[in-house]
HTML snippet that shows the backbone in 3Dmol.js (N, CA, C, O; Angstrom):
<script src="https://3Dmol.org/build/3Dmol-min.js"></script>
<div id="view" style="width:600px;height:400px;position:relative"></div>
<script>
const pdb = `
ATOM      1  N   UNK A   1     100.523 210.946  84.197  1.00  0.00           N
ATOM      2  CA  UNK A   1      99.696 210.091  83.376  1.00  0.00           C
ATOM      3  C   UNK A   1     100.236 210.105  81.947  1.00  0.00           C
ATOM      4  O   UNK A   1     100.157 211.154  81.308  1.00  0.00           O
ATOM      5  N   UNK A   2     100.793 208.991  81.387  1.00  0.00           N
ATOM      6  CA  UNK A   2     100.864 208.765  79.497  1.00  0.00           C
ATOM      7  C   UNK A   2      99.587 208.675  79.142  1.00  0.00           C
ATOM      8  O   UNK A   2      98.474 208.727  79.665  1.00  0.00           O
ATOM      9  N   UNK A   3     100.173 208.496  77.892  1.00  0.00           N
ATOM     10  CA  UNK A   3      98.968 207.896  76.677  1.00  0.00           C
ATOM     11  C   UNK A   3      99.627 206.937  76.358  1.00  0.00           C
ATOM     12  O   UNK A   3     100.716 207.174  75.834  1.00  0.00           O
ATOM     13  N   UNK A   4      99.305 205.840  76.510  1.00  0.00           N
ATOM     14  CA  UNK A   4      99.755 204.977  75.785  1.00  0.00           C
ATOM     15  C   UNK A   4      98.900 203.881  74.882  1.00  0.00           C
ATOM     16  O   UNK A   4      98.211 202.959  75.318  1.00  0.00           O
ATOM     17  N   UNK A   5      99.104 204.190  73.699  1.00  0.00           N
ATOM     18  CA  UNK A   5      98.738 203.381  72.750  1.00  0.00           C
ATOM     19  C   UNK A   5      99.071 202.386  72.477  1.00  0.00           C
ATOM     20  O   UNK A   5     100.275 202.177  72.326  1.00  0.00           O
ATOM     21  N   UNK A   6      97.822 201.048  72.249  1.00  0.00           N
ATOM     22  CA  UNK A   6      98.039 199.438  72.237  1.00  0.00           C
ATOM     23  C   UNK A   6      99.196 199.464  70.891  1.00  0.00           C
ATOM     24  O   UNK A   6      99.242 200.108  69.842  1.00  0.00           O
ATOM     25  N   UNK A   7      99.847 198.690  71.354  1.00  0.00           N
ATOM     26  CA  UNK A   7     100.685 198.015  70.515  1.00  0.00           C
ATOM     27  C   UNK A   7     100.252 197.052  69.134  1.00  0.00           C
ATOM     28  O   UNK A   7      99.745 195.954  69.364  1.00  0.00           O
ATOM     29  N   UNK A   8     100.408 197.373  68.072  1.00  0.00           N
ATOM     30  CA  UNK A   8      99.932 196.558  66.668  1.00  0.00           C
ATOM     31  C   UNK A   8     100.113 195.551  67.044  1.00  0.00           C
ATOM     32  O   UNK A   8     101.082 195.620  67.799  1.00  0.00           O
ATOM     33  N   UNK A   9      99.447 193.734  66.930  1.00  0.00           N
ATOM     34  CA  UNK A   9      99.824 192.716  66.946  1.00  0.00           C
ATOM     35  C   UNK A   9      98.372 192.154  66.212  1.00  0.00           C
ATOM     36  O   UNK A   9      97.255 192.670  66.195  1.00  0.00           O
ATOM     37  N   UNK A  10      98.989 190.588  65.482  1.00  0.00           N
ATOM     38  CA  UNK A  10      97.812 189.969  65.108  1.00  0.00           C
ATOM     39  C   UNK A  10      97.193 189.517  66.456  1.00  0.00           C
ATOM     40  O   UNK A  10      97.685 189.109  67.509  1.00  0.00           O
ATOM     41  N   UNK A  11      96.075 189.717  66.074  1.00  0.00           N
ATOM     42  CA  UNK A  11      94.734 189.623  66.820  1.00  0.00           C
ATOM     43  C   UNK A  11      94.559 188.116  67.021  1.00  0.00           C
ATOM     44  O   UNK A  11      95.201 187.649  66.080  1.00  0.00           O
ATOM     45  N   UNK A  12      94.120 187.230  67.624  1.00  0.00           N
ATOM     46  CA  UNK A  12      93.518 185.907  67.785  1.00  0.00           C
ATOM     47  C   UNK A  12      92.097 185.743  67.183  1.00  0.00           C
ATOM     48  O   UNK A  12      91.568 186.845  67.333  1.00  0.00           O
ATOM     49  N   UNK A  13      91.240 184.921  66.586  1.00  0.00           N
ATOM     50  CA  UNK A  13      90.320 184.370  66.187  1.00  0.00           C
ATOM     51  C   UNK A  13      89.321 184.832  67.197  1.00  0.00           C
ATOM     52  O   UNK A  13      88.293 185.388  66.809  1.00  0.00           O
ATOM     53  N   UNK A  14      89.583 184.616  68.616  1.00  0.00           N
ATOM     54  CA  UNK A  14      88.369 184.859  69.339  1.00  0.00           C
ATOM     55  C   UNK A  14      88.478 186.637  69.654  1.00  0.00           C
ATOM     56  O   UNK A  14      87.396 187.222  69.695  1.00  0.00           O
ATOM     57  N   UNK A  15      89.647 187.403  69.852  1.00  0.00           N
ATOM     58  CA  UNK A  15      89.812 188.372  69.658  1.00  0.00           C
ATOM     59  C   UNK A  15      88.967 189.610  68.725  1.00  0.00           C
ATOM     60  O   UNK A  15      88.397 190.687  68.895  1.00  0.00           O
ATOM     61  N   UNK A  16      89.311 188.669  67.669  1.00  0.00           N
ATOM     62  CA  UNK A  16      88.317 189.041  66.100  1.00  0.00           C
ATOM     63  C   UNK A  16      86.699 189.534  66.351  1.00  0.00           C
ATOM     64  O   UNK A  16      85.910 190.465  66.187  1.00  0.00           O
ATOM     65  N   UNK A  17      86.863 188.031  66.930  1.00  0.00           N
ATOM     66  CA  UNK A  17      84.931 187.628  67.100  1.00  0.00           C
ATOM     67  C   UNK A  17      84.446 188.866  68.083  1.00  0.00           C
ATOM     68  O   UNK A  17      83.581 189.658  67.710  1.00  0.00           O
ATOM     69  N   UNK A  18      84.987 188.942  69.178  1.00  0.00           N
ATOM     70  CA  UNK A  18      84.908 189.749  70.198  1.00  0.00           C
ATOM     71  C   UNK A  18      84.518 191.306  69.747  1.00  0.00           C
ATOM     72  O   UNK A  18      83.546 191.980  70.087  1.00  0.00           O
ATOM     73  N   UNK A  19      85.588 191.622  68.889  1.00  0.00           N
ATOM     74  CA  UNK A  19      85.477 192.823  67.896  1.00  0.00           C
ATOM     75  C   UNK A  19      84.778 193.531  67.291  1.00  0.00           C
ATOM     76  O   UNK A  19      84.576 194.744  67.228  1.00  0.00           O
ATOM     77  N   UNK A  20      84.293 192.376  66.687  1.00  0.00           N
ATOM     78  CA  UNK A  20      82.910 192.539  65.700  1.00  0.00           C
ATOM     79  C   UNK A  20      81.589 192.619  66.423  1.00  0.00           C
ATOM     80  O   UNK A  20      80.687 193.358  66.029  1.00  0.00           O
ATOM     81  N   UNK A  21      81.452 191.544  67.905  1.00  0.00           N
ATOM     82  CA  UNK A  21      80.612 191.730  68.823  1.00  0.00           C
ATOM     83  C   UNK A  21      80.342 193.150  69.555  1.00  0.00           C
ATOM     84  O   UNK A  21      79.301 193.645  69.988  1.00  0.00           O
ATOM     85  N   UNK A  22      81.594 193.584  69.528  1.00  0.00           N
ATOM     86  CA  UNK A  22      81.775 194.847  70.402  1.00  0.00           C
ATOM     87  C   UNK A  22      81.348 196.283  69.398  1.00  0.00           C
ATOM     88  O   UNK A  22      80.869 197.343  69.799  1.00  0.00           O
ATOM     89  N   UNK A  23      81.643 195.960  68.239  1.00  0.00           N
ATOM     90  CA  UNK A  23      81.312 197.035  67.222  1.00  0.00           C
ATOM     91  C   UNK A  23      79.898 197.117  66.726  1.00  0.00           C
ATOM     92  O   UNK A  23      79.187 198.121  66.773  1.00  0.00           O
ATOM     93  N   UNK A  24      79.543 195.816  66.195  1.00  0.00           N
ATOM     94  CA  UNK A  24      78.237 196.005  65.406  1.00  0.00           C
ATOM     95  C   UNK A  24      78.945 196.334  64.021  1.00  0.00           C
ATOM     96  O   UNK A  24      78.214 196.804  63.149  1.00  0.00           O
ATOM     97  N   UNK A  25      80.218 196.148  63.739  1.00  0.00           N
ATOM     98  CA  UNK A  25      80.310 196.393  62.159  1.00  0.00           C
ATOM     99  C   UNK A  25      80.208 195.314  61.244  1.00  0.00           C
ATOM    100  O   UNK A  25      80.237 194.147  61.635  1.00  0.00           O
ATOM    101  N   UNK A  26      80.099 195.600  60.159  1.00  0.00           N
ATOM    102  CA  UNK A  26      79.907 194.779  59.080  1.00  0.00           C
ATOM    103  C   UNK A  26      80.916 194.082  58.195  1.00  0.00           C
ATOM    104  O   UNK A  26      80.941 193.053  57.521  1.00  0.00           O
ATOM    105  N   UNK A  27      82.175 195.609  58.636  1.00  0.00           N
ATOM    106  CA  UNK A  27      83.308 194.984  57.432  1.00  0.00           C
ATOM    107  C   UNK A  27      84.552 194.782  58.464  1.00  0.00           C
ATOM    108  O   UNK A  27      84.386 195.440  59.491  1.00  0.00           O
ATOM    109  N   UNK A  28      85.366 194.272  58.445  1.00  0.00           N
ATOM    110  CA  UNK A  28      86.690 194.581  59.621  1.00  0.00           C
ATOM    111  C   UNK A  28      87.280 195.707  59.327  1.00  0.00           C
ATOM    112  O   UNK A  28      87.992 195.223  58.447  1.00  0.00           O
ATOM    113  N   UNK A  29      87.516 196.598  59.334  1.00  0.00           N
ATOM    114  CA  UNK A  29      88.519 197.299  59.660  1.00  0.00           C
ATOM    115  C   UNK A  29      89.377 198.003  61.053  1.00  0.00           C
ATOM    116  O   UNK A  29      89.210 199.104  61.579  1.00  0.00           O
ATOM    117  N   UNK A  30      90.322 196.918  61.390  1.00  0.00           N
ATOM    118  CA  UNK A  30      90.864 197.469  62.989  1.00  0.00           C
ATOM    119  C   UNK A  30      92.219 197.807  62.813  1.00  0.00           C
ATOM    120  O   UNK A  30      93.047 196.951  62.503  1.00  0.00           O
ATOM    121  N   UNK A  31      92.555 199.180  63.014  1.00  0.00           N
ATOM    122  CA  UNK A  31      94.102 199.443  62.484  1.00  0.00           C
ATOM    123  C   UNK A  31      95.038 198.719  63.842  1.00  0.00           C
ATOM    124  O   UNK A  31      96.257 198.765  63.678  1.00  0.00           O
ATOM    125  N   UNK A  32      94.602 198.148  64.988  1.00  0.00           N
ATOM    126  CA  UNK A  32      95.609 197.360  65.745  1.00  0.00           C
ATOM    127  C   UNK A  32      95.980 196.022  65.479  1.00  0.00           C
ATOM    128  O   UNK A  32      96.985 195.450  65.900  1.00  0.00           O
ATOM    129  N   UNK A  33      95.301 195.675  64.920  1.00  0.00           N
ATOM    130  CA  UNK A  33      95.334 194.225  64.262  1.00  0.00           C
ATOM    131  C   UNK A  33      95.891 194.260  63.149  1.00  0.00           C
ATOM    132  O   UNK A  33      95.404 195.071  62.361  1.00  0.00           O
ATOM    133  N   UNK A  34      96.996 193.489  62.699  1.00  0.00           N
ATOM    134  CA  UNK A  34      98.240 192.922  61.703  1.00  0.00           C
ATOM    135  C   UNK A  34      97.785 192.076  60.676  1.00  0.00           C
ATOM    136  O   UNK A  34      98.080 192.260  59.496  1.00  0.00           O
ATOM    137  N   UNK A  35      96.931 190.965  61.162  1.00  0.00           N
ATOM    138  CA  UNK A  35      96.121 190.426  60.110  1.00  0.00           C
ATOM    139  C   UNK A  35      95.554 191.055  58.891  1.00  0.00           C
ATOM    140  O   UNK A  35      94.768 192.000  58.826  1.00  0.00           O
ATOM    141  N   UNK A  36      95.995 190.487  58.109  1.00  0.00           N
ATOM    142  CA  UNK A  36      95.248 191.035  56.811  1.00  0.00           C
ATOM    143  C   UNK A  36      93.960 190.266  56.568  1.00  0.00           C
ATOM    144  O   UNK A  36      92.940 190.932  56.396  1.00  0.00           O
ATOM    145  N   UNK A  37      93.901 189.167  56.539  1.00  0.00           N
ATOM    146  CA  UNK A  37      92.806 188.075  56.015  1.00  0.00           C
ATOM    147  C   UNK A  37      92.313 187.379  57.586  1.00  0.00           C
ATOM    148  O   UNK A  37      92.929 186.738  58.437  1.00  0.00           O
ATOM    149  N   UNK A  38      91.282 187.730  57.505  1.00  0.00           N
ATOM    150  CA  UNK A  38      90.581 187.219  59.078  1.00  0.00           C
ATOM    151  C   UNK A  38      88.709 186.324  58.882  1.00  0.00           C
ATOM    152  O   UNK A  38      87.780 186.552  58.107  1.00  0.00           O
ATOM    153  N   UNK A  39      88.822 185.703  59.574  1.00  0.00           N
ATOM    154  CA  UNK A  39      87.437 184.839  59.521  1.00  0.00           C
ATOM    155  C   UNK A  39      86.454 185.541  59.604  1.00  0.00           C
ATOM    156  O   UNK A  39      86.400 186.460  60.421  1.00  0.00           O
ATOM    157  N   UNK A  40      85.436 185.244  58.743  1.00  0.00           N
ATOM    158  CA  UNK A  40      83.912 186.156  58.615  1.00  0.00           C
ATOM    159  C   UNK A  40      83.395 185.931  60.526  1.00  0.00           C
ATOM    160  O   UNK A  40      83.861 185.061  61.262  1.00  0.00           O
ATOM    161  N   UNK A  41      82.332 187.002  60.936  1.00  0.00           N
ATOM    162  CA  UNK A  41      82.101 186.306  62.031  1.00  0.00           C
ATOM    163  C   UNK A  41      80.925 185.777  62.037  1.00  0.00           C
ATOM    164  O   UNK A  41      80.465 185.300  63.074  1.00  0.00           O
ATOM    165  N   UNK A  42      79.984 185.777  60.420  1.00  0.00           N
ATOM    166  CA  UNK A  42      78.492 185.406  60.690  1.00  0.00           C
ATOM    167  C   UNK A  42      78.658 184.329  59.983  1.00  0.00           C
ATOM    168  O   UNK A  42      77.613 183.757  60.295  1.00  0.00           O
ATOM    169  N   UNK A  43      79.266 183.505  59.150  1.00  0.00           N
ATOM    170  CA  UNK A  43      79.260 182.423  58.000  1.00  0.00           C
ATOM    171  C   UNK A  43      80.343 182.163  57.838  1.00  0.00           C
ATOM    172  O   UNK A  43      81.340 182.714  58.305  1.00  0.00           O
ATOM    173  N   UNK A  44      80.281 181.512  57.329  1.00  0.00           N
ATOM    174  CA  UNK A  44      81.999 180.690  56.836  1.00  0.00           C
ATOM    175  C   UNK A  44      82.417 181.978  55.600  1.00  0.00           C
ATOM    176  O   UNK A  44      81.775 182.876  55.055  1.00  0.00           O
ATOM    177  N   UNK A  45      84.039 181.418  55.523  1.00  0.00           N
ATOM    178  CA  UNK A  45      84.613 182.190  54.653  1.00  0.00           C
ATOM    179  C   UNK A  45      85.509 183.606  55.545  1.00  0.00           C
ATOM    180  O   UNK A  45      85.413 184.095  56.671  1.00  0.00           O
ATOM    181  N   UNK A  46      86.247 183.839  54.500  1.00  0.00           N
ATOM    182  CA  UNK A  46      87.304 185.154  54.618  1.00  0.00           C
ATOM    183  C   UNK A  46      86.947 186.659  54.594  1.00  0.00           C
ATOM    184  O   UNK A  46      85.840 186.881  54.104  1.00  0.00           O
ATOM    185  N   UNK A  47      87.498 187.521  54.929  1.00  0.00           N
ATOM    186  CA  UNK A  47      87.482 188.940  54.985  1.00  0.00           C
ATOM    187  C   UNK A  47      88.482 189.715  55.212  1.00  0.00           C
ATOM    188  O   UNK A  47      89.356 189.391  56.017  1.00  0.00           O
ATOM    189  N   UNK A  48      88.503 190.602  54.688  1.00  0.00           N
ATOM    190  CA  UNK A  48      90.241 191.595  55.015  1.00  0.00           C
ATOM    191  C   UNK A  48      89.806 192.517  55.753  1.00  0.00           C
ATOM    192  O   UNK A  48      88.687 193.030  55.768  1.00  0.00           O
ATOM    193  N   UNK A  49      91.242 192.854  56.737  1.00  0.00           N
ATOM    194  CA  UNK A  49      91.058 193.974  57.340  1.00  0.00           C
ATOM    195  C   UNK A  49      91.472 195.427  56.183  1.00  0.00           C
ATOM    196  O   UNK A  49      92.344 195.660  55.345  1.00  0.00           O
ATOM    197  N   UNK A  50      90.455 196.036  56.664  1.00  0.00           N
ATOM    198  CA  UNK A  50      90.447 197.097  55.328  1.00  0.00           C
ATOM    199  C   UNK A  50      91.264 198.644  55.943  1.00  0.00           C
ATOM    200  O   UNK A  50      91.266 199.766  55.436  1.00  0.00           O
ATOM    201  N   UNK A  51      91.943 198.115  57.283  1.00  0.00           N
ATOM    202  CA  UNK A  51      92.460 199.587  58.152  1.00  0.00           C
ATOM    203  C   UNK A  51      94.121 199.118  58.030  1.00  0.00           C
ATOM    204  O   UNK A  51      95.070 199.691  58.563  1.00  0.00           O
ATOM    205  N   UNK A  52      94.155 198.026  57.252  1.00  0.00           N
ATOM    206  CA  UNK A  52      95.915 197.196  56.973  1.00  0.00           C
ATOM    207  C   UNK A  52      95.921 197.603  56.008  1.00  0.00           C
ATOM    208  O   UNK A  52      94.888 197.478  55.350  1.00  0.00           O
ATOM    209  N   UNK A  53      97.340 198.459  55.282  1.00  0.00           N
ATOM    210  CA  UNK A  53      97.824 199.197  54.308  1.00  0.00           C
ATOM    211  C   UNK A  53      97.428 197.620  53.294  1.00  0.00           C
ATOM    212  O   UNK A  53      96.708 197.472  52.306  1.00  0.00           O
ATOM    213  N   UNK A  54      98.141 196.789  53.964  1.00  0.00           N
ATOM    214  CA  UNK A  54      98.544 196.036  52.438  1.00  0.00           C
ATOM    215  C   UNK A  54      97.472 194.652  52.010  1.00  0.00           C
ATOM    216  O   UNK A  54      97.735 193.607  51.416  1.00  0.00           O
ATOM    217  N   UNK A  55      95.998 195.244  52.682  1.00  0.00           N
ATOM    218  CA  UNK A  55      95.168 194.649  52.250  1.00  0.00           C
ATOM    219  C   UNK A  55      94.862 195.284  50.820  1.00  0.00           C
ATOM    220  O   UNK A  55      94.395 194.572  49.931  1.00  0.00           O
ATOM    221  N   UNK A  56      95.106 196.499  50.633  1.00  0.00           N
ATOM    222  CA  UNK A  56      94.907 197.399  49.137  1.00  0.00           C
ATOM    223  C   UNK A  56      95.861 196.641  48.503  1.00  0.00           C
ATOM    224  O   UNK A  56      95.439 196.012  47.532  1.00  0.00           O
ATOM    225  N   UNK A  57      96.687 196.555  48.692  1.00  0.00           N
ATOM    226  CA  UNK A  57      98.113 195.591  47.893  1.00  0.00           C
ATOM    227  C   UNK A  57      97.376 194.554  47.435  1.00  0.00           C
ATOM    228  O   UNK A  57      97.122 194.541  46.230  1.00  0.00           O
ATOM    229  N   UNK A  58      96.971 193.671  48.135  1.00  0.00           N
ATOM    230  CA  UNK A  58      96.152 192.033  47.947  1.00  0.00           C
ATOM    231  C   UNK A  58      95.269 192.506  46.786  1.00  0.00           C
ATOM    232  O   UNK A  58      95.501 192.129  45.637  1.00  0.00           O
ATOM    233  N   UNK A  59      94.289 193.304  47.073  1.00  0.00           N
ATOM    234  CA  UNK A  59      93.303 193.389  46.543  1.00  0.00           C
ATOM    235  C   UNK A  59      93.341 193.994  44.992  1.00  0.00           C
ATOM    236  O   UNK A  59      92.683 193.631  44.017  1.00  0.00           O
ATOM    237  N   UNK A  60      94.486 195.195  45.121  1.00  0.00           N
ATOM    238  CA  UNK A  60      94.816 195.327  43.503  1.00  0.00           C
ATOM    239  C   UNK A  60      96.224 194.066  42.468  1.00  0.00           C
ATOM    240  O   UNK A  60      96.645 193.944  41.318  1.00  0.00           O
ATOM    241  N   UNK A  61      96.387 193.561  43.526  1.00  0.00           N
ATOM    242  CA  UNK A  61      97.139 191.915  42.754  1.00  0.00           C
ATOM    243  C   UNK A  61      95.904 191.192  42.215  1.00  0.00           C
ATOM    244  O   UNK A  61      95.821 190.983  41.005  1.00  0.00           O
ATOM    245  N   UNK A  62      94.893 190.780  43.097  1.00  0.00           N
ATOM    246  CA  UNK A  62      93.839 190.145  43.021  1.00  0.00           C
ATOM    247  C   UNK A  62      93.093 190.688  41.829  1.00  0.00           C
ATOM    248  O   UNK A  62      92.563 189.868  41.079  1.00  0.00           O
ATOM    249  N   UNK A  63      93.006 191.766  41.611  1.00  0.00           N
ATOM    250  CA  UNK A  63      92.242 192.766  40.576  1.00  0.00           C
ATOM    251  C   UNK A  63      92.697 192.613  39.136  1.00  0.00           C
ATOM    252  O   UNK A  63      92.012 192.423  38.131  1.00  0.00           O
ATOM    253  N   UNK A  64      94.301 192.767  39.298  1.00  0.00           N
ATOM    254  CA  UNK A  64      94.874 192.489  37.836  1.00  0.00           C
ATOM    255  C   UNK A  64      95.804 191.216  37.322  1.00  0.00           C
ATOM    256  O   UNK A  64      96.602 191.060  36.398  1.00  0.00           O
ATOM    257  N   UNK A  65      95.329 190.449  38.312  1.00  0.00           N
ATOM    258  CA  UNK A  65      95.163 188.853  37.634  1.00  0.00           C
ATOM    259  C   UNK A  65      94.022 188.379  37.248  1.00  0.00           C
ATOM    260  O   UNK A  65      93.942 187.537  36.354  1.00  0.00           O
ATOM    261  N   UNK A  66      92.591 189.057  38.129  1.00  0.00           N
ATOM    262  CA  UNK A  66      91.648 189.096  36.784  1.00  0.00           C
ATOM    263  C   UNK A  66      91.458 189.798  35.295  1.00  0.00           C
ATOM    264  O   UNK A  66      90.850 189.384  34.308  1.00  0.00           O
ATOM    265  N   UNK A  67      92.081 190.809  35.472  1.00  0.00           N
ATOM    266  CA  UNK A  67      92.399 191.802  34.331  1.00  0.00           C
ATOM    267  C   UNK A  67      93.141 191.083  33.243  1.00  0.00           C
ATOM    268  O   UNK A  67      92.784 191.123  32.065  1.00  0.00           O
ATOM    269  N   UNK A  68      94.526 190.209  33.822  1.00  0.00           N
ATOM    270  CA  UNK A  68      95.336 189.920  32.882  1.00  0.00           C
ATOM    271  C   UNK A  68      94.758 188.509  32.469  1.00  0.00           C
ATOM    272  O   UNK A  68      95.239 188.045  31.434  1.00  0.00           O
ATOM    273  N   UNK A  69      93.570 187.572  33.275  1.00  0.00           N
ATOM    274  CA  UNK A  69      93.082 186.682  32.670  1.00  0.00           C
ATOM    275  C   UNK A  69      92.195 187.202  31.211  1.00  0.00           C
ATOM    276  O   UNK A  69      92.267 186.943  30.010  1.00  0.00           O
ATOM    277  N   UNK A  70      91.457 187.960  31.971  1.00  0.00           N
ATOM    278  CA  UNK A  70      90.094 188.487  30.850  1.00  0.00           C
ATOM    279  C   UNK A  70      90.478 189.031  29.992  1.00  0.00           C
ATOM    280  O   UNK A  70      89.650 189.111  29.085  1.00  0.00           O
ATOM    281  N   UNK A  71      91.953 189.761  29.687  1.00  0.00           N
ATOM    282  CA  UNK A  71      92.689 190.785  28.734  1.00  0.00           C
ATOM    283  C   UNK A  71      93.520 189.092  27.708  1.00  0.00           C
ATOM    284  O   UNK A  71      93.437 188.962  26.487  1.00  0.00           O
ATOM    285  N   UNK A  72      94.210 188.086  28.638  1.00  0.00           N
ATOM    286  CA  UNK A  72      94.678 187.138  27.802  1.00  0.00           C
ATOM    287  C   UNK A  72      93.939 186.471  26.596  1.00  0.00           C
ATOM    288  O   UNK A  72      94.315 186.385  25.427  1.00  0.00           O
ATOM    289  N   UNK A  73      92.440 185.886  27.363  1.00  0.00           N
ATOM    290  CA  UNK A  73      91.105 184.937  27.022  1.00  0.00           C
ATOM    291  C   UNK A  73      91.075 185.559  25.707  1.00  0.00           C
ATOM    292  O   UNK A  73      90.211 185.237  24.892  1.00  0.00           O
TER     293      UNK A  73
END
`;
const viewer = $3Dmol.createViewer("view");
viewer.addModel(pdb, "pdb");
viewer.setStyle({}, {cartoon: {color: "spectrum"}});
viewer.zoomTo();
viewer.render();
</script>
């Protein structure tokens, strides 16, 4: 008998949905899934997976282009 562990790949949309059905969570975080930016599953709009290294990347770019707006103004 192995262990074998799923292979990382982006996830599909209904995949996602499934996910969130299956969890009961609130925020995404699925470290098998590649996606960084994935569809809310209760409302419209975006969400990051927060178990993807380089959603922290996004999010501190995102952070100090508000910084460097509000520091320019």
């Amino acid at each position: 008998m192995t262990n074998r562990t799923p292979k990382k790949r982006k996830w599909t949309e209904k995949e996602v949905q499934q996910w969130y059905q299956d969890t009961g969570a609130l925020t995404y975080a699925n470290p098998d899934d590649l996606n960084i930016i994935v569809k809310k599953p209760r409302r419209e709009g975006l969400t990051v997976n927060w178990a993807n290294p380089k959603a922290y990347l996004l999010q501190g770019a995102i952070l100090a282009l508000v910084f460097a707006i509000i520091y320019f103004l």
